[in-house]
C-alpha positions as CSV (number, residue, x, y, z in Angstrom):
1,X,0.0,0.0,0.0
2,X,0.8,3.5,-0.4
3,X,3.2,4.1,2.6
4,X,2.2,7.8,2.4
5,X,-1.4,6.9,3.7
6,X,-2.3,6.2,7.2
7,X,-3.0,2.7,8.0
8,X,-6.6,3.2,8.3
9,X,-6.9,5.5,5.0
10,X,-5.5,2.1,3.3
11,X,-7.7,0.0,5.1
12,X,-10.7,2.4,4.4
13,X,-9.8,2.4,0.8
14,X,-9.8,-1.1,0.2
15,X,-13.1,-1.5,1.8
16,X,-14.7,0.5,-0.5
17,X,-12.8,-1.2,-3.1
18,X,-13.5,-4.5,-2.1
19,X,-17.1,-3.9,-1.7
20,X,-17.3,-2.0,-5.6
21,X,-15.7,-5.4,-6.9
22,X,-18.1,-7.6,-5.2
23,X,-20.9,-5.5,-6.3
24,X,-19.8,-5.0,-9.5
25,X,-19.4,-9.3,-9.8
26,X,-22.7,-10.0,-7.9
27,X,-24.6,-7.9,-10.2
28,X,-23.2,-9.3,-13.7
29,X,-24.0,-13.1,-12.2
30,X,-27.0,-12.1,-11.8
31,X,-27.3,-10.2,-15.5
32,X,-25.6,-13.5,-17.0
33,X,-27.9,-16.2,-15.2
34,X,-30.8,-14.0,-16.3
35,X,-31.1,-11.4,-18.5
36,X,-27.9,-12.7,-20.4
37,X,-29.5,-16.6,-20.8
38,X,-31.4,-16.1,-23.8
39,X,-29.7,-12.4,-25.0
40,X,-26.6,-13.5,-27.1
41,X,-25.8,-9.7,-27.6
42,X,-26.0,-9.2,-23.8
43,X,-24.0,-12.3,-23.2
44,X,-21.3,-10.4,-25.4
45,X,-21.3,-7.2,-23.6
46,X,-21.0,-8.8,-20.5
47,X,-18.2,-11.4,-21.4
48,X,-16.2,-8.5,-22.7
49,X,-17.2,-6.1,-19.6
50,X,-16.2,-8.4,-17.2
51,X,-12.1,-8.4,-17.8
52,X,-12.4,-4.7,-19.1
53,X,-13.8,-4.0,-15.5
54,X,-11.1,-6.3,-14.0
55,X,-8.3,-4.0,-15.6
56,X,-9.9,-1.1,-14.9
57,X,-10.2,-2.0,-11.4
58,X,-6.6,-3.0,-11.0
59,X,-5.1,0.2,-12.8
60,X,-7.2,2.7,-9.6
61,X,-6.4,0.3,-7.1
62,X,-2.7,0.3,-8.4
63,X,-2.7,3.7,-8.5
64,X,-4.5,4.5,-4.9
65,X,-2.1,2.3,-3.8
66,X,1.3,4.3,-4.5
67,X,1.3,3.9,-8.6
68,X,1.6,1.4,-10.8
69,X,5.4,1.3,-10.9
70,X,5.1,0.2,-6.7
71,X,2.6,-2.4,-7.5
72,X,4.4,-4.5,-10.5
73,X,1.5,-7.3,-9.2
74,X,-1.5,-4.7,-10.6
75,X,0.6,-3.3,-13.2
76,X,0.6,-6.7,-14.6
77,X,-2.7,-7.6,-13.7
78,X,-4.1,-4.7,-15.7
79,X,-2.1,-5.4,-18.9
80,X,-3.4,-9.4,-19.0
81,X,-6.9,-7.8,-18.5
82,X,-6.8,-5.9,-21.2
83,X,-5.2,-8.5,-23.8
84,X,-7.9,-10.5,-22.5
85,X,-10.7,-7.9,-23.1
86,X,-9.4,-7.8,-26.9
87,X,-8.9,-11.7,-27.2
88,X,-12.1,-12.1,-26.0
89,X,-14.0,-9.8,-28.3
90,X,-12.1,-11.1,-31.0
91,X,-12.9,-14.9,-30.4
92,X,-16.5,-14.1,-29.5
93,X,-17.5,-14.2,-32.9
94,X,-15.4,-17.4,-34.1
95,X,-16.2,-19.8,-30.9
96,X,-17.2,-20.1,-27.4
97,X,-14.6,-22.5,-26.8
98,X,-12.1,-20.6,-27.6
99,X,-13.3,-17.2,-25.5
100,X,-13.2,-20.3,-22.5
101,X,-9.5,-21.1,-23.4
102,X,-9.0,-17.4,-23.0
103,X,-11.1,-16.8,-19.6
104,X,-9.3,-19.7,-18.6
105,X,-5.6,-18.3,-19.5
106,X,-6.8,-14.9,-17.8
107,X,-8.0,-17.1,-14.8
108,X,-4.7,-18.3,-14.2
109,X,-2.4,-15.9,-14.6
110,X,-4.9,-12.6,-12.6
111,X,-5.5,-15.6,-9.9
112,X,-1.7,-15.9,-9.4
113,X,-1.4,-11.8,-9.6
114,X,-3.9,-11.2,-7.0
115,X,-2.5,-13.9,-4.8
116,X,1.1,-12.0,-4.8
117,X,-0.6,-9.0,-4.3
118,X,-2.6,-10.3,-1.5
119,X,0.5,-11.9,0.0
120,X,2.1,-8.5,-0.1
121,X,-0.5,-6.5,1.6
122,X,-1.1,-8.9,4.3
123,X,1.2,-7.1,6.5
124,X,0.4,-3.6,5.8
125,X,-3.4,-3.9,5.8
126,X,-4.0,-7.0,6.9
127,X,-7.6,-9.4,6.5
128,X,-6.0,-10.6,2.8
129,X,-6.3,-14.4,3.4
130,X,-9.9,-14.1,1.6
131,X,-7.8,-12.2,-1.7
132,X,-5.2,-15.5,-0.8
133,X,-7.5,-18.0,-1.4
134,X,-9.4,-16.4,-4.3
135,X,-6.3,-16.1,-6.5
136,X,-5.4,-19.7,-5.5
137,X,-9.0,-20.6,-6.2
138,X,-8.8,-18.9,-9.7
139,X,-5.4,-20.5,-10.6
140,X,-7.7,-23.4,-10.1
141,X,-10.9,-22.4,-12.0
142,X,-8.3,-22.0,-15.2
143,X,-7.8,-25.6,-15.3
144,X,-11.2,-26.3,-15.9
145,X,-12.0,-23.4,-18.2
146,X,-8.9,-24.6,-20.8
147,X,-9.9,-28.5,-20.1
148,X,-13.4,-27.6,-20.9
149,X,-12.7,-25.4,-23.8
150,X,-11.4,-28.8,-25.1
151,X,-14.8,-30.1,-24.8
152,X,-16.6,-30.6,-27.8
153,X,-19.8,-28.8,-26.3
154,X,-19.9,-25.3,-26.7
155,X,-19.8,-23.3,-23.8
156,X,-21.9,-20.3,-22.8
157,X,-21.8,-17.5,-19.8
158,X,-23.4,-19.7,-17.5
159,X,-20.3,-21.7,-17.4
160,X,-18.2,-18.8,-16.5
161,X,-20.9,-17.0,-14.1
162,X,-19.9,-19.8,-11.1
163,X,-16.1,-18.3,-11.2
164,X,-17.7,-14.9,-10.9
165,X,-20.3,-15.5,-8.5
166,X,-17.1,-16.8,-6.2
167,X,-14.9,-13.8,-7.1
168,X,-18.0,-11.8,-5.8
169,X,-17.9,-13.6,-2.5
170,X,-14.3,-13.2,-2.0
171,X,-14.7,-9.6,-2.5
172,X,-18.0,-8.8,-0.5
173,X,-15.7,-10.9,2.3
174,X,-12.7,-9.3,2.2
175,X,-14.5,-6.0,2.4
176,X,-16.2,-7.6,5.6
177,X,-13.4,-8.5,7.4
178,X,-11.6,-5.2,6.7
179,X,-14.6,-3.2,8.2
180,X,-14.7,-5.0,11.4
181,X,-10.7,-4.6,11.4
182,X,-10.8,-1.1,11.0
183,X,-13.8,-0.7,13.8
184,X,-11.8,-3.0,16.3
185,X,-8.6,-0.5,15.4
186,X,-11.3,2.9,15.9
187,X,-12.7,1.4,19.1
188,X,-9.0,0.3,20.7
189,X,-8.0,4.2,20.5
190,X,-11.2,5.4,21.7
């Protein structure tokens, strides 16, 4: 984190953070296992939103955070989101299974980003085992992305919405924690 800001500015900024990313993911599970379901053009916007949101997210927080050159982690994480924002809308028109493969690639590497980045706040900021386990968890989700991308059926959103709908909870949780952190610190210097 930005060593210029207090403890408890970090802390407060990555709740609100936290809780924007969950929101953000709760919201387009919900679009995709509804509204999305039978709206191929929806399903579109929404599989190319969802990594365009991802980099966008990562470049502020990189930046709130002491810049992007501090937080190499980000930096990086924001560059694969955006290759993946093109790849997708590229493959979206060829085949499912190949805009999978490529959430699946994206899965992999951002999971192993966020995990480092996780890893190195832990000290600063604290309550990160929740952004821990959700990288680790989305190094995991790629395996099963690229081996079902393999798979003769042809994938839709719905596939992809469970790795979302977790990312969501990880968020929304890590937001959680970081709240009642941040009211324990308020209430010890009181």
């Amino acid at each position: 984190m930005d060593d210029t800001l207090p403890p408890d500015a970090s802390k407060h900024w990555l709740t609100r953070y936290y809780l924007t990313r969950g929101l953000f993911s709760a919201a387009w599970v919900a679009a995709a296992f509804t509204l999305a379901t039978g709206n191929p053009v929806l399903a579109t916007v929404l599989l190319i939103a969802y990594p365009a949101w991802d980099a966008l997210a990562n470049l502020v927080d990189a930046q709130r955070s002491g810049g992007l050159t501090r937080n190499p982690s980000q930096a990086f994480n924001t560059w694969i989101s955006v290759a993946t924002t093109f790849g997708v809308a590229l493959a979206i028109g060829h085949s499912m299974n190949l805009v999978l493969a490529i959430f699946g690639v994206w899965a992999g590497l951002s999971g192993l980003l966020q995990l480092a980045t996780g890893v190195r706040r832990r000290k600063s900021v604290g309550a990160q085992w929740t952004m821990i386990l959700s990288g680790a968890q989305s190094m995991t989700a790629s395996v099963f992305f690229i081996m079902g991308s393999l798979a003769p059926a042809v994938p839709n959103i719905r596939v992809i919405a469970p790795y979302a709908a977790f990312g969501a909870f990880y968020f929304l949780l890590s937001a959680l924690l970081l709240a009642i952190s941040s009211r324990k610190t308020a209430q010890q210097h009181a």
